[in-house]
C-alpha positions as CSV (number, residue, x, y, z in Angstrom):
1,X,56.4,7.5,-269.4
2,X,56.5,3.8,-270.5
3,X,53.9,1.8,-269.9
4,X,54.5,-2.0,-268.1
5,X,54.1,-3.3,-271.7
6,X,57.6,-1.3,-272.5
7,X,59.2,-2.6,-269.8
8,X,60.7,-6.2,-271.0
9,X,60.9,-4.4,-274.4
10,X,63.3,-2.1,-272.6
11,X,65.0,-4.9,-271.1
12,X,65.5,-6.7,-273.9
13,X,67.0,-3.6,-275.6
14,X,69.6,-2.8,-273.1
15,X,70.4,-6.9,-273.0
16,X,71.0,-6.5,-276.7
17,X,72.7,-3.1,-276.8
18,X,75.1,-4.9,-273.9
19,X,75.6,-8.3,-275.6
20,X,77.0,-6.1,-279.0
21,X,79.1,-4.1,-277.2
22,X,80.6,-7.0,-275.5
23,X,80.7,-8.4,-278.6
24,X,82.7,-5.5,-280.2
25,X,84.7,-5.2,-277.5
26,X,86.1,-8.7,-278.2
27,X,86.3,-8.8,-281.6
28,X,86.7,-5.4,-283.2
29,X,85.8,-4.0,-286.2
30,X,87.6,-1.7,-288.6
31,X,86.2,0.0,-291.9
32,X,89.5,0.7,-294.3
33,X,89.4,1.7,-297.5
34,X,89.3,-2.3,-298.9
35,X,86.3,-3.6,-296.4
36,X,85.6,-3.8,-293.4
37,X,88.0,-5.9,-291.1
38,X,86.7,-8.3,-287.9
39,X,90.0,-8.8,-285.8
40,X,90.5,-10.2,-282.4
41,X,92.0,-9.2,-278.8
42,X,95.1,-10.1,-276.9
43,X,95.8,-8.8,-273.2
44,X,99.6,-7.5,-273.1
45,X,101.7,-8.6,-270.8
46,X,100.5,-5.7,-268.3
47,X,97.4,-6.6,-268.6
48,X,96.5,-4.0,-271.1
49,X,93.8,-5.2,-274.0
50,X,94.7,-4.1,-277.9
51,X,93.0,-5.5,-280.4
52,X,94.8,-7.8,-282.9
53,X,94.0,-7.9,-286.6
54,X,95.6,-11.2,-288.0
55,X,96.1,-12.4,-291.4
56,X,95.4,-9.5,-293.4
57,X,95.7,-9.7,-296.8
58,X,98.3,-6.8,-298.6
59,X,98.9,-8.4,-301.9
60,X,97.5,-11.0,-303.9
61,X,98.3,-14.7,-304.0
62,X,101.6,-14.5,-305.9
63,X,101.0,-17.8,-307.4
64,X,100.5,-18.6,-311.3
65,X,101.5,-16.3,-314.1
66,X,102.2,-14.2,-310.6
67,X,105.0,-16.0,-309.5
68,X,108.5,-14.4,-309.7
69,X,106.5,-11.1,-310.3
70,X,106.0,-8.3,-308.3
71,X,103.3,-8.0,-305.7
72,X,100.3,-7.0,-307.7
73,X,98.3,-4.6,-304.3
74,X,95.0,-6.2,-302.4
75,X,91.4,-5.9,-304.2
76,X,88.9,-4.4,-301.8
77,X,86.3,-7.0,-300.7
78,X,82.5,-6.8,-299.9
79,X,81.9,-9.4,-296.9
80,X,83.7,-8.1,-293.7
81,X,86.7,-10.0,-293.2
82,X,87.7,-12.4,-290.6
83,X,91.2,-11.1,-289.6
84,X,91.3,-14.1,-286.4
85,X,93.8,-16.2,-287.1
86,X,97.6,-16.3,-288.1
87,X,98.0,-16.6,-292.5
88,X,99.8,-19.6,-293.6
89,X,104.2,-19.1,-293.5
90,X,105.8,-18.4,-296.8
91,X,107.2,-21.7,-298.2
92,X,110.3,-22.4,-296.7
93,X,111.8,-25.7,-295.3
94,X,111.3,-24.8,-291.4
95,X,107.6,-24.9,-291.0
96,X,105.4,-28.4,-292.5
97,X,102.4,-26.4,-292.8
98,X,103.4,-23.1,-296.0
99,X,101.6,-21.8,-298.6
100,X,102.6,-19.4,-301.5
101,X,99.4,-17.2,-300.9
102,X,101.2,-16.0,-298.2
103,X,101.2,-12.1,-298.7
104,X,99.7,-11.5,-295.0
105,X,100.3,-9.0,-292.2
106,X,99.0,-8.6,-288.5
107,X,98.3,-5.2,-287.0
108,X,98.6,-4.7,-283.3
109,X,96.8,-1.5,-282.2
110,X,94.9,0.5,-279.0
111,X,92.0,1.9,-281.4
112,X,91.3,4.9,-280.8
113,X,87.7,6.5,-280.7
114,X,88.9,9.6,-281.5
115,X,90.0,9.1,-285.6
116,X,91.8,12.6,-285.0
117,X,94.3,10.9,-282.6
118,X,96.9,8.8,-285.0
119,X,99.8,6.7,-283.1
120,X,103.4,6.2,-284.3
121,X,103.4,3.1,-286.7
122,X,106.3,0.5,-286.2
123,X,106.9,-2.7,-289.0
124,X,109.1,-5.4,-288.0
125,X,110.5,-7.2,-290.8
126,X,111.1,-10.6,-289.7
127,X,114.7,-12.7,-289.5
128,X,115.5,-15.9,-291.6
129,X,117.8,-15.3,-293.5
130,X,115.5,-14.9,-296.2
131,X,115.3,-18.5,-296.2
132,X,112.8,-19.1,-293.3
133,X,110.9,-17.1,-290.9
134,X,107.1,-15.9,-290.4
135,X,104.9,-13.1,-289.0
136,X,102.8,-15.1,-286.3
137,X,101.8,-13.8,-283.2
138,X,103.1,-17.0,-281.6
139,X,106.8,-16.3,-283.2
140,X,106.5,-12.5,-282.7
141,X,103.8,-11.8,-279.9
142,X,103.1,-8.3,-279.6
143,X,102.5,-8.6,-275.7
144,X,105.8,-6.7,-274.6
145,X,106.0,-3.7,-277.3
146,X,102.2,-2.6,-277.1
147,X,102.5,-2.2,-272.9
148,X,103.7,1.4,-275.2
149,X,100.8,2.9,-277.3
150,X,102.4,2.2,-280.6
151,X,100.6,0.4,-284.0
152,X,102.9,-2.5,-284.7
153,X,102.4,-4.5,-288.2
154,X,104.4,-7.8,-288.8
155,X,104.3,-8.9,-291.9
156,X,105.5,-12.2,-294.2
157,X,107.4,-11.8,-297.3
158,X,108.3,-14.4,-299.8
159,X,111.2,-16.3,-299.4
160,X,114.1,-18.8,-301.1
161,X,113.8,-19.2,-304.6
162,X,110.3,-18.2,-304.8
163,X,111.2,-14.6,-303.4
164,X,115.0,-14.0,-305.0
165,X,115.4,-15.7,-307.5
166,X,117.4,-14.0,-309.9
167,X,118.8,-14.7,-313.4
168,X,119.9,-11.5,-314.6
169,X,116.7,-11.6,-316.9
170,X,113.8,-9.5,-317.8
171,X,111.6,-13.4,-316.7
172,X,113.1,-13.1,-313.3
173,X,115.2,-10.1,-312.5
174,X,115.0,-10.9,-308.4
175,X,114.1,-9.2,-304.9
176,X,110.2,-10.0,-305.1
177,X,110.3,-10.4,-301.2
178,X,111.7,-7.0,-300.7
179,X,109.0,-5.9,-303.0
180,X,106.7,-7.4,-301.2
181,X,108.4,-5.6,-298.4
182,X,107.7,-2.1,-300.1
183,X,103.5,-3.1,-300.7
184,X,103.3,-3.8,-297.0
185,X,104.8,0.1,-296.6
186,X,102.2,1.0,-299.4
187,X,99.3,-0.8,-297.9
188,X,100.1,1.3,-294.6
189,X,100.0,4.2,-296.1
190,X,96.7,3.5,-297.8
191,X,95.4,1.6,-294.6
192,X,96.4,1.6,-291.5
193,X,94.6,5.5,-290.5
194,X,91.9,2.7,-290.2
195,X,93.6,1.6,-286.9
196,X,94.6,4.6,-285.5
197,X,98.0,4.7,-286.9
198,X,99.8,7.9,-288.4
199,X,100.8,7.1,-291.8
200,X,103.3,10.1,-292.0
201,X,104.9,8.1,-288.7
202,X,106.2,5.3,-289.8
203,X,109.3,3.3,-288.2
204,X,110.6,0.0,-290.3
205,X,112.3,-2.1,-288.0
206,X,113.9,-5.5,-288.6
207,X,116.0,-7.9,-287.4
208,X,119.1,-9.8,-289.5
209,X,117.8,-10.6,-292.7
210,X,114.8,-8.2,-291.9
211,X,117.5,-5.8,-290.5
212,X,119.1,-6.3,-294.3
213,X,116.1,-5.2,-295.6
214,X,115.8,-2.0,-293.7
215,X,119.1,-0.6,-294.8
216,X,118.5,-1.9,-298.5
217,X,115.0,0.5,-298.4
218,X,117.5,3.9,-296.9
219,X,118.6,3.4,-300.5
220,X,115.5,2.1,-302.9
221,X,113.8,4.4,-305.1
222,X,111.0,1.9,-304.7
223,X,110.7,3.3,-300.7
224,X,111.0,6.7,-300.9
225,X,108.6,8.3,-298.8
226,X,106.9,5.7,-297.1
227,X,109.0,5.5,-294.1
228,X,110.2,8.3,-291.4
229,X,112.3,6.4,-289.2
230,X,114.7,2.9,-289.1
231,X,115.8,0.2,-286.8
232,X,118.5,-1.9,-288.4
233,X,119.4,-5.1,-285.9
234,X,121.9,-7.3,-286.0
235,X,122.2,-7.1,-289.9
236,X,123.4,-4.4,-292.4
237,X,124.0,-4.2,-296.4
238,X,127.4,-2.4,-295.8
239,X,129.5,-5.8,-295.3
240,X,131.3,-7.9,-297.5
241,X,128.5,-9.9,-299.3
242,X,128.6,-9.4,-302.7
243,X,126.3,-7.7,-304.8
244,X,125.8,-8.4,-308.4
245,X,122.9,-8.7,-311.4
246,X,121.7,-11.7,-310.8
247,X,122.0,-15.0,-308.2
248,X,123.0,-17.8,-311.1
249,X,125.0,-20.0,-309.0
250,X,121.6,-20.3,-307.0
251,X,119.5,-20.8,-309.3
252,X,121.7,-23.0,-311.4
253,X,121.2,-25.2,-308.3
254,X,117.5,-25.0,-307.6
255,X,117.3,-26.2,-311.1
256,X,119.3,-29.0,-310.5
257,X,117.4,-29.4,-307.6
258,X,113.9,-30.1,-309.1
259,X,115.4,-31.4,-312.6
260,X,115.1,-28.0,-314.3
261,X,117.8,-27.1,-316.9
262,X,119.5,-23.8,-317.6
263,X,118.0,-23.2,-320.9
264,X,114.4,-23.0,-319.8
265,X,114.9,-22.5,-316.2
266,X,112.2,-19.7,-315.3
267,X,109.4,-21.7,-317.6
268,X,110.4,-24.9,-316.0
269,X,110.6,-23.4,-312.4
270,X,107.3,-22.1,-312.4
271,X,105.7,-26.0,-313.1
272,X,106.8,-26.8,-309.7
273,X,104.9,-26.7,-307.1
274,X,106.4,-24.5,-303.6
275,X,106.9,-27.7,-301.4
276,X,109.8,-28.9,-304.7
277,X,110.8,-25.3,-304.4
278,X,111.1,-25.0,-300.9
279,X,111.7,-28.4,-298.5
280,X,115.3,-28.4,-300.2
281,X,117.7,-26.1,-298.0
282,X,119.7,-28.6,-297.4
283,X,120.5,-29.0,-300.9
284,X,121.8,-25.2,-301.0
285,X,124.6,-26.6,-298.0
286,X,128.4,-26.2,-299.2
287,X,130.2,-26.6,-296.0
288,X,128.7,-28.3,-293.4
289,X,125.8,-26.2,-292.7
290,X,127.1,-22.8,-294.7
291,X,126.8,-20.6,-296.0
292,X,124.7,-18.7,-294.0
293,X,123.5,-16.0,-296.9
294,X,122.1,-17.9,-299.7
295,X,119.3,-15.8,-301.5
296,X,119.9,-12.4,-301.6
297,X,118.9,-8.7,-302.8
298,X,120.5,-7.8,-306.5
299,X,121.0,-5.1,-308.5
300,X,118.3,-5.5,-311.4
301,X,119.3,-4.7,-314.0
302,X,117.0,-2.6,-316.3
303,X,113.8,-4.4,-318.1
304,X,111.5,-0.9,-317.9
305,X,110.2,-2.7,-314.5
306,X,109.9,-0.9,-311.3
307,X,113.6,-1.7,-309.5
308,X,114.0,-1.9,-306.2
309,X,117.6,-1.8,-305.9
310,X,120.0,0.3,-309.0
311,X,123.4,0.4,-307.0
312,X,125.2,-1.0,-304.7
313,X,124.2,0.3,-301.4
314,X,128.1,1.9,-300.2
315,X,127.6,3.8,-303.8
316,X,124.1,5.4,-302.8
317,X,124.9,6.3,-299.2
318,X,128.3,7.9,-300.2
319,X,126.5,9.8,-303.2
320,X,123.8,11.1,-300.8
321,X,121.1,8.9,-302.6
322,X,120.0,7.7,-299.1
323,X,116.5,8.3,-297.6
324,X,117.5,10.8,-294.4
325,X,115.7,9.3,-291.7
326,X,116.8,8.7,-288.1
327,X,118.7,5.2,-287.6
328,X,119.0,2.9,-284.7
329,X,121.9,0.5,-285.5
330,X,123.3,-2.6,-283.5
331,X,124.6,-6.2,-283.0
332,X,124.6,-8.1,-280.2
333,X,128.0,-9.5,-278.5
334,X,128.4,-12.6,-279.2
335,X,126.2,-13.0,-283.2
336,X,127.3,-15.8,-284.7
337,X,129.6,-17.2,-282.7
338,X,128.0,-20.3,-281.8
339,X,128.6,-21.2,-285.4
340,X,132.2,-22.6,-284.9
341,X,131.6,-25.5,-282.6
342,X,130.0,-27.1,-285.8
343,X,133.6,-26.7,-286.9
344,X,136.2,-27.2,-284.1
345,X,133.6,-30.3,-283.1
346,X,134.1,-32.0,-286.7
347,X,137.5,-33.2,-286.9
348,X,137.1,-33.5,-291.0
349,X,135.2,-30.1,-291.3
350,X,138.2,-28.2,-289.3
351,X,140.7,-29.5,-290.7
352,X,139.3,-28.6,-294.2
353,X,138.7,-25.3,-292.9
354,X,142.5,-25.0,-292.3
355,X,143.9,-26.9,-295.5
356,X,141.6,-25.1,-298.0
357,X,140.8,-21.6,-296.1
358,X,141.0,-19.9,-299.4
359,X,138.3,-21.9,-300.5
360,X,136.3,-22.5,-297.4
361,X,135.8,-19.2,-296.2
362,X,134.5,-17.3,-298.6
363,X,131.7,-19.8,-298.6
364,X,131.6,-19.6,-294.6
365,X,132.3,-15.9,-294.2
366,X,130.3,-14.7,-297.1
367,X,132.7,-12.5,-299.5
368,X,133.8,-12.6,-302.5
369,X,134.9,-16.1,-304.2
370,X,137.4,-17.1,-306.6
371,X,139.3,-13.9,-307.5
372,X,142.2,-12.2,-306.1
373,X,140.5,-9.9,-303.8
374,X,139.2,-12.9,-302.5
375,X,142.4,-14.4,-301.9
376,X,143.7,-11.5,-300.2
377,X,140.7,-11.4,-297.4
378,X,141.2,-15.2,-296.7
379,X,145.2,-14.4,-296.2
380,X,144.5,-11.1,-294.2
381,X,141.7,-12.6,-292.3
382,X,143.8,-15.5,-291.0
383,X,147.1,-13.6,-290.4
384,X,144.9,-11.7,-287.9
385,X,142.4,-14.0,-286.4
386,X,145.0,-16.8,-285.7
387,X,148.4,-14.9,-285.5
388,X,150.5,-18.0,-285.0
389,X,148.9,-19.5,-288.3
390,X,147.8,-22.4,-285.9
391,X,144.0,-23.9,-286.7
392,X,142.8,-26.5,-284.2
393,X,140.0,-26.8,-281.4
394,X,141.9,-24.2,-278.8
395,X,141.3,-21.7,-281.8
396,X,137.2,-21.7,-281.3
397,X,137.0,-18.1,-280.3
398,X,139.3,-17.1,-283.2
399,X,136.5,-18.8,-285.5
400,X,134.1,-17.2,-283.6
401,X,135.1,-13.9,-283.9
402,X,135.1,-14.5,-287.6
403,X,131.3,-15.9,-287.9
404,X,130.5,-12.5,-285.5
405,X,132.6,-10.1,-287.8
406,X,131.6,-11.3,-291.0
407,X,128.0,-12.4,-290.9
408,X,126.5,-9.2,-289.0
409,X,129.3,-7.2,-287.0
410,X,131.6,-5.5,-289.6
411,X,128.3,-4.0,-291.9
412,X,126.5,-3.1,-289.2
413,X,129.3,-1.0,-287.9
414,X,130.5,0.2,-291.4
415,X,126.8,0.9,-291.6
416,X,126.9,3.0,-288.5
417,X,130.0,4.9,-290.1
418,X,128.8,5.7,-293.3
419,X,125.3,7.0,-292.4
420,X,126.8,9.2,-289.7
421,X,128.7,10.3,-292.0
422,X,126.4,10.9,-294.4
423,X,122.8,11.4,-292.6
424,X,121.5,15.0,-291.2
425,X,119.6,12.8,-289.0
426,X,120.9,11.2,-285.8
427,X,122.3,8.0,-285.9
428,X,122.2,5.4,-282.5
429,X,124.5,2.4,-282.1
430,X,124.2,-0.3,-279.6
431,X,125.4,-3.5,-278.5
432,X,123.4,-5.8,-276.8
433,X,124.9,-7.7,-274.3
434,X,122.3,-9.0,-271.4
435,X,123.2,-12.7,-270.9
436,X,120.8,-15.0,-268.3
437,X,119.0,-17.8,-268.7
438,X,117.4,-17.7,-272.4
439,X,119.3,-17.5,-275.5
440,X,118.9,-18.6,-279.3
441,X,121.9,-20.8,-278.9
442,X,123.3,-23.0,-275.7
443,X,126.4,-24.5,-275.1
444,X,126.5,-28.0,-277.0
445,X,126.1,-31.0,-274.2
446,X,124.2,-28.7,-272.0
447,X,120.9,-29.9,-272.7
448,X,119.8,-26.2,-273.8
449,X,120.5,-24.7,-269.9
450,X,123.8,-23.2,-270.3
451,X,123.5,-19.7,-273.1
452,X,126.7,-19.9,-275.2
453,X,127.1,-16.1,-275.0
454,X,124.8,-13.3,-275.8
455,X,123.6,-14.4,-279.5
456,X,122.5,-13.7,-282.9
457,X,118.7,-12.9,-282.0
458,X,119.0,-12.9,-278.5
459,X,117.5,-9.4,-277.6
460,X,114.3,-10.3,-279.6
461,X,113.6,-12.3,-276.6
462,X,113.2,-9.0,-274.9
463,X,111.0,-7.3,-277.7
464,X,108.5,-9.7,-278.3
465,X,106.9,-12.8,-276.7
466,X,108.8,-15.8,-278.6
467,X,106.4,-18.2,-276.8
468,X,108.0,-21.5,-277.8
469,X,111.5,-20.4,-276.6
470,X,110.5,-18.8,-272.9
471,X,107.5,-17.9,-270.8
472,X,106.3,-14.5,-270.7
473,X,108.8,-12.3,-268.7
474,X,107.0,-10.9,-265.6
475,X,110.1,-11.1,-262.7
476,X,113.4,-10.1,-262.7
477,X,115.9,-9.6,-264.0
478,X,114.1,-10.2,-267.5
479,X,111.1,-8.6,-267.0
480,X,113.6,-5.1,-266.4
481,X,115.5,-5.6,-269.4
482,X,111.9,-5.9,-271.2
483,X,110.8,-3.0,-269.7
484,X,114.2,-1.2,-271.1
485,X,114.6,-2.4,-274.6
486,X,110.5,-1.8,-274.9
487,X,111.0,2.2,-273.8
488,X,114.0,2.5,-275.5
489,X,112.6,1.2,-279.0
490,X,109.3,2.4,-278.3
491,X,110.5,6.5,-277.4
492,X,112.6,5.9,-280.7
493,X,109.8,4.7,-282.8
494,X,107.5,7.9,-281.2
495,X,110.4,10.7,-281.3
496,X,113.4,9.7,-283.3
497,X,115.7,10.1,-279.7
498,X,115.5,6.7,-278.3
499,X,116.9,8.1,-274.4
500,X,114.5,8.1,-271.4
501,X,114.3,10.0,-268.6
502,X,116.7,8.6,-266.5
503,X,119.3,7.9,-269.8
504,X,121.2,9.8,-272.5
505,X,121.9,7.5,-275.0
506,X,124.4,9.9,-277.4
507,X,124.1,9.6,-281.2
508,X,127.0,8.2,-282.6
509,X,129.5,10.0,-285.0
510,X,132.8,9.3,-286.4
511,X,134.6,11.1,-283.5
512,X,133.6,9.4,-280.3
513,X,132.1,6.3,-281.7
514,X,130.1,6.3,-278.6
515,X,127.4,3.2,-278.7
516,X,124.8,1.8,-276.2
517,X,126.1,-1.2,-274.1
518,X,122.7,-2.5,-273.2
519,X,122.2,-5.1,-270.1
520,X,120.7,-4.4,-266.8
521,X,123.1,-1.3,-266.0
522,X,123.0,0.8,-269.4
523,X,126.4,2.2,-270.4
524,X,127.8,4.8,-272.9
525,X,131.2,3.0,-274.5
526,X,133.4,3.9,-277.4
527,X,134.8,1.9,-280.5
528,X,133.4,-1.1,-280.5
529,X,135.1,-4.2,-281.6
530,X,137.8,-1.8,-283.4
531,X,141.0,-3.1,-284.0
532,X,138.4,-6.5,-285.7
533,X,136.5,-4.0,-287.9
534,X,139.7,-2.0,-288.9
535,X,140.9,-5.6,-290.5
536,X,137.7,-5.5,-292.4
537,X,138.0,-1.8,-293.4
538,X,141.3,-2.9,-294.6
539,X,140.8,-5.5,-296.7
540,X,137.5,-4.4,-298.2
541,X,137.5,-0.6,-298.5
542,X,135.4,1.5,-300.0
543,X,137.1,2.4,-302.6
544,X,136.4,-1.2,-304.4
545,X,132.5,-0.5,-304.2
546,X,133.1,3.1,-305.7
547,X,134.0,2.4,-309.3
């Protein structure tokens, strides 16, 4: 029995043992296979508390000899690191505050004392265009998807010239961000056991130029095993952007740009520091504010390095060199549309658009320019958008319909055919469509209180906390459609069948063509958007990606 001299040394004990495990309670502590990691914690919107790792390093600075150069993996560190606060953006023009030592992630997790019990792993490649965007937990809070006991990673990539550019040469054969894109599934692998997650469960998600991405790793060699599961929204590499060896009119540009010339492009490029690299999108504008796909994935062509991309995706999916993974596939209604009141608004701009379609829209609608294919889209595009061969401001939703089709709807949905077609595994196909009072895009004049329609992004208001477009969702009717779009992604991400207990959602196949029409009422529908998309299919088929 202790004696009364024990006593405050007893006391003082338990104070301690309490005041550490308060301590670890707030800001955990993970031991990986690099170091040891000191994270934070962040109540979900239920109330629930995860723990938060932020700013985790997966890759080295990609700066110096580095640049345009593939992402050379994480050393291991000795001190435990500080993994409290959101990494620097990737250079781009949309945030003041980027660095190029950007190769960050965050992990979102419930850790788990029992190492035995690993969750389902979900990475959500960001949208941007890949031009702009970041990973932060302010852009892409975690507080609606981790109510569902998930591990959810969100992670930067590079971007703009500094992550595609692309000469056609062994100094800079292209697609460094999607590279980066395929360490971040490496480090997971390697990693992320540490925070309970199942590395053999893994679910890359992504929206528009992050949805790009996910269909572009179905068919790189580079990401072969490293995921079991996709979501591909609002963005697909099935549609007409063209897909070639290199990005030369681009980079013939950024030179021009930053007083680089063509002969020593890459040497010169790489004296220049990420701001000159990056706080120039404007410069990259052809027509009015288009085109909307600037830097893009490539082909590389053959230099002995590791490529990420050796065919045109339509050529791999139809030839069965596809990874066969369950897919969840969709758009929203409206995409793009908001895009042509920038048009019908500019007198100039739409009349331009009329007189010179041939050469306007391939740069607006993002096919193929100057050839006779090209010529034939722009005639069979406008004999069917605007049947009376009229172009004026009562023709908006004609221009509309064009931004929606070309941009995201048509590849997504050729995307949903082909893998069908093509896949063992189910494929799901949805259309979002819950308009209220938040949106990406408002009517112009409205003072941002009227939604144009149901928008490009718009359902990512739904998925995470986008805290400097809307409060946190906590009454109706957007706190049900949170609740929906989390179970139905979530049940996906855990058992490849995204349906719940109360809904079926059917896979889709080349028969019924049923998809998901998701708003407050859930409904099965058939054949979405067809008689558009069969223009498309017309015009572009696959024949022309299959020599």
């Amino acid at each position: 029995m202790a004696n009364s001299l024990d006593v405050p040394f007893l006391l003082l004990l338990l104070a301690l043992i309490n005041g550490f495990l308060r301590c670890a309670s707030t800001n955990p502590v993970v031991s990986t296979p690099l170091g040891n990691l000191r994270g934070t914690t962040i109540n979900t919107r239920k109330g629930a508390t995860i723990s938060a790792f932020l700013g985790v390093r997966y890759a080295e600075a990609p700066v110096g000899n580095l640049r345009f150069q593939p992402p050379v993996p994480a050393k291991p560190f000795k001190d435990i690191y500080v993994a409290t606060k959101n990494s620097p953006q990737c250079p781009q023009s949309y945030y003041n505050t980027t660095s190029e030592d950007c190769l960050f992630l965050n992990v979102y997790t419930r850790l788990n004392n029992n190492n035995n019990e690993k969750k389902p792993v979900m990475v959500f490649f960001h949208p941007g265009g890949f031009y702009g965007g970041t990973s932060s937990s302010d852009s892409f809070g975690p507080q609606y998807l981790m109510d569902q006991d998930i591990v959810l990673v969100v992670p930067n990539y590079r971007l703009q010239t500094l992550g595609f550019l692309a000469t056609g040469t062994k100094e800079a054969p292209g697609n460094y961000g999607l590279k980066d894109q395929v360490q971040v599934l490496r480090w997971i692998q390697q990693n992320v056991a540490s925070f309970s997650g199942d590395p053999n469960d893994v679910t890359i998600s992504g929206y528009s130029a992050g949805g790009f991405s996910v269909t572009l790793h179905m068919v790189s060699p580079m990401s072969k095993g490293l995921f079991h599961k996709a979501i591909a929204m609002s963005g697909a590499a099935f549609g007409p952007v063209p897909i070639g060896t290199n990005l030369e009119r681009l980079a013939k540009r950024q030179g021009e740009l930053v007083n680089c010339p063509i002969e020593n492009l890459v040497d010169c490029l790489k004296t220049k520091s990420s701001d000159e690299l990056s706080k120039n999108l404007a410069g990259f504008d052809e027509f009015l504010h288009d085109p909307l796909w600037r830097w893009t994935w490539v082909i590389e062509p053959d230099f002995g390095q590791e490529r990420f991309l050796v065919e045109h995706p339509i050529k791999s999916v139809v030839n069965k060199r596809v990874h066969d993974v369950p897919l969840m596939i969709g758009v929203t209604k409206d995409e793009f549309g908001g895009q042509s009141f920038n048009i019908v608004n500019n007198k100039t701009a739409l009349k331009e658009f009329d007189d010179d379609y041939k050469k306007i829209w391939p740069i607006v609608f993002g096919y193929e320019r100057d050839s006779q294919l090209s010529s034939n889209i722009s005639d069979g595009l406008r004999k069917y958008y605007f049947p009376d061969n009229k172009i004026d401001e009562s023709k908006r939703q004609g221009i509309a319909d064009l931004y929606a089709d070309s941009i995201i709807g048509f590849g997504s949905n050729r995307g949903a055919k082909l893998l069908a077609q093509h896949l063992t595994n189910k494929v799901y196909y949805y259309r979002f469509n819950f308009k209220h009072r938040y949106s990406f895009f408002y009517l112009p004049g409205s003072n941002d209180t009227i939604p144009y329609g149901v928008s490009h992004h718009d359902e990512l208001l739904y998925l995470y906390y986008i805290a400097p477009l809307t409060p946190m969702f906590t009454e109706e009717p957007e706190s049900k459609i949170v609740d929906i779009m989390t179970t139905l992604w979530t049940n996906f991400v855990k058992t490849g069948n995204p349906s719940t207990k109360s809904y079926n959602w059917p896979e889709y196949n080349l028969k019924d063509q049923h998809y998901l029409d998701i708003s407050l009422n859930l409904r099965t529908l058939s054949s979405m958007f067809e008689n558009r998309y069969k223009v498309w299919e017309k015009l572009l088929p696959l024949s022309h990606y299959l020599n």
